[in-house]
ZAMARGU-4260 file (C-alpha; in steps of 0.2 Angstrom, whole numbers, plus 5000, padded with zeros to 4 digits):
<rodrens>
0) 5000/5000/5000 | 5006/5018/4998 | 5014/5027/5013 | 5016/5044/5015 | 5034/5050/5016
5) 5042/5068/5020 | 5042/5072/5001 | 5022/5069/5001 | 5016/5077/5017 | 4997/5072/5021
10) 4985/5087/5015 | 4976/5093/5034 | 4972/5111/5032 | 4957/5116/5017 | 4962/5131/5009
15) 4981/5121/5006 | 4979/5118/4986 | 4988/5100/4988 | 4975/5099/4999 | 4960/5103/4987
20) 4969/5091/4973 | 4970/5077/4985 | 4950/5079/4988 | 4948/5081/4972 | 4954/5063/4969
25) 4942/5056/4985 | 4928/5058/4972 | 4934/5045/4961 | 4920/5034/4958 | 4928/5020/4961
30) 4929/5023/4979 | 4912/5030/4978 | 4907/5013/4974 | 4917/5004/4988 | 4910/5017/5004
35) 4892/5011/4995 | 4896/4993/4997 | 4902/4995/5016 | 4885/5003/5018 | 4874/4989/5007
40) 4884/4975/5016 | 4881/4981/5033 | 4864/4984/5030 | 4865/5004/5034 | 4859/5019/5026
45) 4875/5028/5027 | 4894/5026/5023 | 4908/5038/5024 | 4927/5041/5025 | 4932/5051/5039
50) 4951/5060/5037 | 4958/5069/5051 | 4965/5087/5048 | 4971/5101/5058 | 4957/5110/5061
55) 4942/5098/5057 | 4936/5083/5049 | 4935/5080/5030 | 4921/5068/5028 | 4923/5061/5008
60) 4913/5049/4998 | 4899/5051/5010 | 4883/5039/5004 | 4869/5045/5015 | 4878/5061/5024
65) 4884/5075/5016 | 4904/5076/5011 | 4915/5091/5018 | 4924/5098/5031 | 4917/5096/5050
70) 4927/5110/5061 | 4927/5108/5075 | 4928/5088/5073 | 4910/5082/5081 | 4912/5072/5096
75) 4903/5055/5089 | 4922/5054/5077 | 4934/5058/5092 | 4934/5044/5099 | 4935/5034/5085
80) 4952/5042/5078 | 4958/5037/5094 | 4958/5019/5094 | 4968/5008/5083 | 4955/4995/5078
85) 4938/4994/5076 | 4927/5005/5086 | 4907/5004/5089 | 4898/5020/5096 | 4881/5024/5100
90) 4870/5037/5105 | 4878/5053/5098 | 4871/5061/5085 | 4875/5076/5075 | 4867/5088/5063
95) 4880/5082/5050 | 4877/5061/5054 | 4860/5062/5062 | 4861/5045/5065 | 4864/5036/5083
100) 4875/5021/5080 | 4891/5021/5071 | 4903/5008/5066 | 4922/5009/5059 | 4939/5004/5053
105) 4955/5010/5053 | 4960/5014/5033 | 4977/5007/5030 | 4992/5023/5028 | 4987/5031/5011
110) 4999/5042/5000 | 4996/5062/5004 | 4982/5059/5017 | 4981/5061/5035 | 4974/5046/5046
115) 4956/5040/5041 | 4943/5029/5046 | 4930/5020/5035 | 4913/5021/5045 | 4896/5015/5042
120) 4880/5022/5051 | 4862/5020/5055 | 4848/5016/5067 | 4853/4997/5071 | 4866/4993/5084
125) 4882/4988/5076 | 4895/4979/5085 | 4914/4980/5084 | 4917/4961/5082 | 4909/4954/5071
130) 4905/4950/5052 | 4902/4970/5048 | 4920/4974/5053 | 4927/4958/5045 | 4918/4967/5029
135) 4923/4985/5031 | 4942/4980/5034 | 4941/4972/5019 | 4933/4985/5010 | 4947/4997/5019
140) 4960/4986/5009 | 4953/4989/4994 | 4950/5008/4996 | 4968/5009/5000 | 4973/4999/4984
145) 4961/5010/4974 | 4969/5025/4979 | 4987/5017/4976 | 4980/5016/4959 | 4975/5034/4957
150) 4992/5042/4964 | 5002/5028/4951 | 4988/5035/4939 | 4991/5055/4943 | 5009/5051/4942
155) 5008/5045/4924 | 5000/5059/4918 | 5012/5070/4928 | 5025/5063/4917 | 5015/5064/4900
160) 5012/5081/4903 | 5032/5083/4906 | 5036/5072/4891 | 5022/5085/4881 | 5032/5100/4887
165) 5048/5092/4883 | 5042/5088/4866 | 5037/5106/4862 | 5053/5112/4867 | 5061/5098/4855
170) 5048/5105/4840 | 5053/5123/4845 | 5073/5118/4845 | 5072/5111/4828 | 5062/5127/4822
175) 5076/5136/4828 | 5087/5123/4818 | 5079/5125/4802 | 5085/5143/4796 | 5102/5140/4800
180) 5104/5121/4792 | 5105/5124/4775 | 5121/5136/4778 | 5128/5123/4789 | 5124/5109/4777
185) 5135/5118/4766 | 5148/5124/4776 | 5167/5119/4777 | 5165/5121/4794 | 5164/5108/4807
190) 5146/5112/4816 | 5139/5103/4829 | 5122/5107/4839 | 5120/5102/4856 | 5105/5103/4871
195) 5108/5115/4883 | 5105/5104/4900 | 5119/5102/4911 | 5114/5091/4923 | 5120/5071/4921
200) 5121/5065/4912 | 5124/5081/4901 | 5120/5088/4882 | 5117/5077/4867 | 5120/5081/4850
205) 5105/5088/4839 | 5112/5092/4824 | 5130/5089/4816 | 5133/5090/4799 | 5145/5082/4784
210) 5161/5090/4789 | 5159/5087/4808 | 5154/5069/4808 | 5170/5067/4797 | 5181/5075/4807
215) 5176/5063/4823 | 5174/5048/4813 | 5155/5044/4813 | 5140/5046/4803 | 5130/5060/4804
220) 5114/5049/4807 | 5123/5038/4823 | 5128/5054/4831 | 5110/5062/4831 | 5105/5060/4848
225) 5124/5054/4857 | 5131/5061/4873 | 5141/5075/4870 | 5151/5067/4885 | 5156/5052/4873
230) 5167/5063/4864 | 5180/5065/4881 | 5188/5055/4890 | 5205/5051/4899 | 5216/5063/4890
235) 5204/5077/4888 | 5209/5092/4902 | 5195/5092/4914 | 5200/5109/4921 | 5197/5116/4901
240) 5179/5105/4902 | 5175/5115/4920 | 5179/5131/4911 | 5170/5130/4897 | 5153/5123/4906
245) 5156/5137/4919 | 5155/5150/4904 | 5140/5142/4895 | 5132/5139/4910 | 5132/5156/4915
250) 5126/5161/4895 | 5141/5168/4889 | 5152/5160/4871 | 5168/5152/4874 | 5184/5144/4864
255) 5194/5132/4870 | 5203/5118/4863 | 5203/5100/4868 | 5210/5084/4866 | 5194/5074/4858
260) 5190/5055/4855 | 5186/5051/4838 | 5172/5035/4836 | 5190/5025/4833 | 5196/5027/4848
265) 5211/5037/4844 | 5211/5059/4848 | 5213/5074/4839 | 5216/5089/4846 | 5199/5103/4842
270) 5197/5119/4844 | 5177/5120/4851 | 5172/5140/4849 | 5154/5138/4857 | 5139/5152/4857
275) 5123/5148/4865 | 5105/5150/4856 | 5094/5160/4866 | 5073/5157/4863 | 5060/5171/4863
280) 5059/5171/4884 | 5080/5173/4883 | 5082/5154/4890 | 5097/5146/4882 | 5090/5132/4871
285) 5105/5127/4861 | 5122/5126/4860 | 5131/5129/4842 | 5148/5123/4841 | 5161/5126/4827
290) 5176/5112/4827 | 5194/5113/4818 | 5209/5104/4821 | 5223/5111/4827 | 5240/5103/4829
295) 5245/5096/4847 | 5251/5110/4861 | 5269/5117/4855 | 5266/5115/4835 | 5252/5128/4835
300) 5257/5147/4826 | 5244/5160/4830 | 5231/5164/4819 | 5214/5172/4817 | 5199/5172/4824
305) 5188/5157/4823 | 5175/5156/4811 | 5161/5156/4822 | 5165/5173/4828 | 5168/5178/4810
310) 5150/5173/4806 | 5141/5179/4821 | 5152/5188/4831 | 5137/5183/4846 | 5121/5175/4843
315) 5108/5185/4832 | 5094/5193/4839 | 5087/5190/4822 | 5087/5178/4810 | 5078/5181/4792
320) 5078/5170/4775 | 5077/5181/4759 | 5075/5178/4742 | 5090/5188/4729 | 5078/5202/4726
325) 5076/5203/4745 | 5057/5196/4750 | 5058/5190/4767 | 5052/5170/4766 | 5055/5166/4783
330) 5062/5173/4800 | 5065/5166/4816 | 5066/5179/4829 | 5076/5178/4850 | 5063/5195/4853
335) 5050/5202/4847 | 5052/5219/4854 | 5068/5219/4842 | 5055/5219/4825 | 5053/5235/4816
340) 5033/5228/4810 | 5023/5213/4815 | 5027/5198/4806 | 5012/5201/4796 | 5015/5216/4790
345) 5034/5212/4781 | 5034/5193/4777 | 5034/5189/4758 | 5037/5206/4754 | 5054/5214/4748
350) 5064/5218/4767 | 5069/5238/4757 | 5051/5240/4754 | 5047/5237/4774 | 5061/5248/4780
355) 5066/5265/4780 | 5077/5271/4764 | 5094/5270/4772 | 5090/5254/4781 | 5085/5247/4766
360) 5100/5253/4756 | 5110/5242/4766 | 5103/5225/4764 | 5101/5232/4743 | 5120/5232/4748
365) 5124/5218/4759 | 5111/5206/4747 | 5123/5213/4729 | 5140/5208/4741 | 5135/5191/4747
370) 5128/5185/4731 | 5141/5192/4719 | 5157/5189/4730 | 5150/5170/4737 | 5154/5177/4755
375) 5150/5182/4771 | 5145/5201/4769 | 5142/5214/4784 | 5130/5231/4784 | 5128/5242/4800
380) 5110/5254/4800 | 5100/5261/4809 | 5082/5259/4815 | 5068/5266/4825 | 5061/5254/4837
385) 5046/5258/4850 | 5051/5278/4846 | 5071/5277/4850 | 5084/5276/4836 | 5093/5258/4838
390) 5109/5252/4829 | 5108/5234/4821 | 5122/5225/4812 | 5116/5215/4798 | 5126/5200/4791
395) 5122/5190/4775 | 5128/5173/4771 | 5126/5166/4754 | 5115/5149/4756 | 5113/5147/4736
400) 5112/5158/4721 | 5095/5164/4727 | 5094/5164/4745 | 5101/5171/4757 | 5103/5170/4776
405) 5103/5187/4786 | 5108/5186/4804 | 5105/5203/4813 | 5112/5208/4830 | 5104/5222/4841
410) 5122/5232/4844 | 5110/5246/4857 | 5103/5264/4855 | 5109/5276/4847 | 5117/5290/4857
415) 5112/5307/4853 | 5125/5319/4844
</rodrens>
């Protein structure tokens, strides 16, 4: 049978909502139907579970009384919550059990409820050895494997409604995913894309394309899903793990390189530049990673910045897929307060027609450079957003010969000359 445990105190005061759910669950009609069969099979018009709380008594799946709370506790109960077995009583009625004999059971402990007692009552006498207490502690049994059932039953649906959550959040990550896959797809570039959890036993890869899965030896399709953790081991500095989970914990991009195993077995040593993905609430839903191999420590010359820092420098605020002429196909946005218009009002139209003239001069700009040079291209402009001028840097990777991907980054307001 279930027992209540420190994690699951018994609900004992009304107005506690625990409280309220827990009663909520009393009116299951299943035990409904057992409290009726204590009072058919004991020959009385009235059955009942009595719990004891702080300040009353809850009176539940009555048959014959009324259900609810009885504060101050009337004095027919009292001494039945006393005893430890069964317990026959006669002679004091109340306006709530108007009825002179009474009969009850202890129930067996039950999960998130106080002590209770399952009672018949009625006008005959009703003794406390005998066949009617043989029957209601049965009975009692099978309330108490009833409500194991119920809490095994809200405990299920507790965890679908976590698995639901989890699956939305899944739906929105790949969302997020799908404007930036088919630059990665292309890319020369390593480019792994990880969950953001933290706890054991840690992130799991989301995405990885072509290049990356080649570099560590796997396919693309078996790493879909793989602890990031699988990918360290003995040789790898843990002090460089500890800094680099410090950093993303705390939502900031790091570089670091590390010695990384390879499906093989065997190491290379990566250089892992990381940026976290933020959602619309400004949680960190993802974690983008560009890899490059670097020789061992001692053979390395110095050179420039990584390329994730070339591309985005930090994560966008914005993210917008245009065709060559400049119609906005789809966006994906970390804030809406960052938007110039509603969604409605600029997708499928050309982005220079939606924005002031010297904003729109420079995506004219930044769309001419990407498409016509095959690179990353980058615009600075200026725009007014909810009545103060703002600066935004826009910048425009090539995805094919009619697309392109625009990343924008809020860079603050504009300060007055």
């Amino acid at each position: 049978m279930p027992r209540s445990s420190p994690s699951d105190p018994p609900c004992q005061r009304p107005e506690d909502p625990r409280c309220r759910e827990r009663i909520a669950q009393l009116a299951d009609p299943g035990l409904g139907a057992l409290v009726r069969a204590a009072a058919l099979g004991c020959r009385q018009p009235a059955a009942f579970l009595a719990l004891a709380g702080e300040r009353g008594v809850r009176i539940a799946a009555a048959t014959g009384i009324a259900s609810g709370w009885l504060t101050p506790p009337p004095a027919l109960l009292t001494p039945a919550f006393a005893a430890s077995g069964p317990l026959a009583d006669a002679g004091r009625t109340t306006p709530e059990i108007p009825f002179p004999f009474l009969l009850s059971v202890p129930l067996p402990p039950l999960a998130g409820l106080p002590p209770g007692r399952l009672a018949v009552a009625g006008d005959a006498p009703l003794l406390a050895e005998g066949e009617e207490s043989a029957l209601l502690a049965l009975l009692a049994e099978q309330i108490a494997a009833r409500w194991d059932s119920l809490q095994r039953l809200a405990a299920l649906e507790a965890e679908q409604r976590e698995l639901y959550r989890q699956l939305g959040q899944l739906r929105r990550l790949k969302e997020g995913l799908r404007l930036l896959r088919p630059a990665i797809d292309q890319s020369v570039d390593a480019v792994l894309v990880t969950s953001s959890n933290f706890a054991p036993p840690g992130p799991v890869v989301l995405y990885v394309n072509a290049a990356a899965a080649r570099l560590l030896g796997y396919d693309e399709e078996e790493m879909v899903g793989m602890l990031v953790r699988r990918l360290y081991g003995p040789k790898t500095d843990p002090e460089a793990l500890l800094r680099l989970g410090q950093a993303l914990g705390a939502g900031q991009p790091f570089r670091t390189t590390l010695e990384t195993y390879r499906k093989d077995g065997g190491t290379i040593w990566l250089e892992r530049q990381v940026a976290p993905v933020r959602n619309a609430s400004r949680q960190i839903t993802q974690l983008v990673s560009i890899l490059r191999e670097v020789p061992p420590p001692g053979e390395r010359s110095p050179e420039g910045e990584a390329p994730l820092t070339q591309l985005f420098g930090e994560p966008p605020d914005l993210c917008f897929r245009l065709a060559a002429d400049g119609t906005i196909l789809d966006h994906q946005e970390a804030s809406g307060e960052l938007l110039y218009v509603s969604p409605e009002r600029f997708l499928h139209r050309r982005m220079q027609e939606v924005l002031p003239e010297e904003a729109g001069a420079a995506i004219t700009a930044g769309l001419a450079e990407a498409l016509e040079g095959e690179r990353v291209a980058t615009h600075r402009y200026v725009l007014p957003i909810a009545g103060r001028p703002r600066r935004f840097e826009a910048r425009f990777l090539p995805l094919s010969e009619r697309e392109v991907l625009l990343l924008v980054r809020a860079l603050g307001e504009l300060s007055p000359s």
